[in-house]
C-alpha positions in Angstrom: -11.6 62.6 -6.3 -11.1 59.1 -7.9 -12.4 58.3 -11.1 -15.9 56.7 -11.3 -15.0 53.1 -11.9 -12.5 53.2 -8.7 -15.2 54.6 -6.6 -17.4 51.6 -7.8 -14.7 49.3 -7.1 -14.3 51.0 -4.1 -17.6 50.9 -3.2 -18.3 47.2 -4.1 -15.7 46.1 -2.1 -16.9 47.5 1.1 -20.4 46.5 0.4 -18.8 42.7 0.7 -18.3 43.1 4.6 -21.4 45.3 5.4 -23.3 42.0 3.4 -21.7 39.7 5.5 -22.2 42.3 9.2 -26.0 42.1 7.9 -26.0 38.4 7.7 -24.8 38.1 11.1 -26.8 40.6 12.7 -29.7 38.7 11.2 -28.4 35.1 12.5 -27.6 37.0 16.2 -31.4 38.1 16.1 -32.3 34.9 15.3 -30.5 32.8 17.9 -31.9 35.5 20.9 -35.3 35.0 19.6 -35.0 31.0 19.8 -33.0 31.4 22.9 -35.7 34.2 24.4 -38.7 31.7 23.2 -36.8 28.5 25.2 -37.3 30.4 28.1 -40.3 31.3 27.9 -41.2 27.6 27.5 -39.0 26.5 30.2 -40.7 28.6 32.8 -44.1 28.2 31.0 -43.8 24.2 31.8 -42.0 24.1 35.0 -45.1 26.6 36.0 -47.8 24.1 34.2 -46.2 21.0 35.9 -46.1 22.9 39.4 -42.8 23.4 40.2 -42.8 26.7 43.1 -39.0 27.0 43.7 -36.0 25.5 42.8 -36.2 23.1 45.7 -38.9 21.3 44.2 -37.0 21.1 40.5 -36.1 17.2 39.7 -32.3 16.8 40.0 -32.2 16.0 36.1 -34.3 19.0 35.1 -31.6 21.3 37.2 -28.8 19.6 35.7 -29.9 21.4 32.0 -29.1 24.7 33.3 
């Protein structure tokens, strides 16, 4: 077994990546949130503004997809 100060080295040093996998699992969480609540929107004002297929969708609205 390594002595206690190399196991806290040890230890430190791997806690630098899990810190940084954390981060980004938080920021991917984030992004599908924003990216789950812009579709909700879409749909929500396409429905509001009475749009029943896609063959009714304005040519500029389509072109955002």
């Amino acid at each position: 077994m390594f002595p206690l100060p190399e196991q806290r080295r040890i230890v430190a040093k791997v806690d630098e990546p899990m810190a940084l996998c954390n981060d980004l699992e938080a920021r991917l969480t984030e992004a599908h949130d924003a990216q789950v609540a812009f579709a909700a929107s879409t749909v929500y004002h396409l429905d509001a503004a009475g749009y029943e297929n896609e063959s009714s969708i304005p040519s500029e609205v389509d072109s955002l997809a």
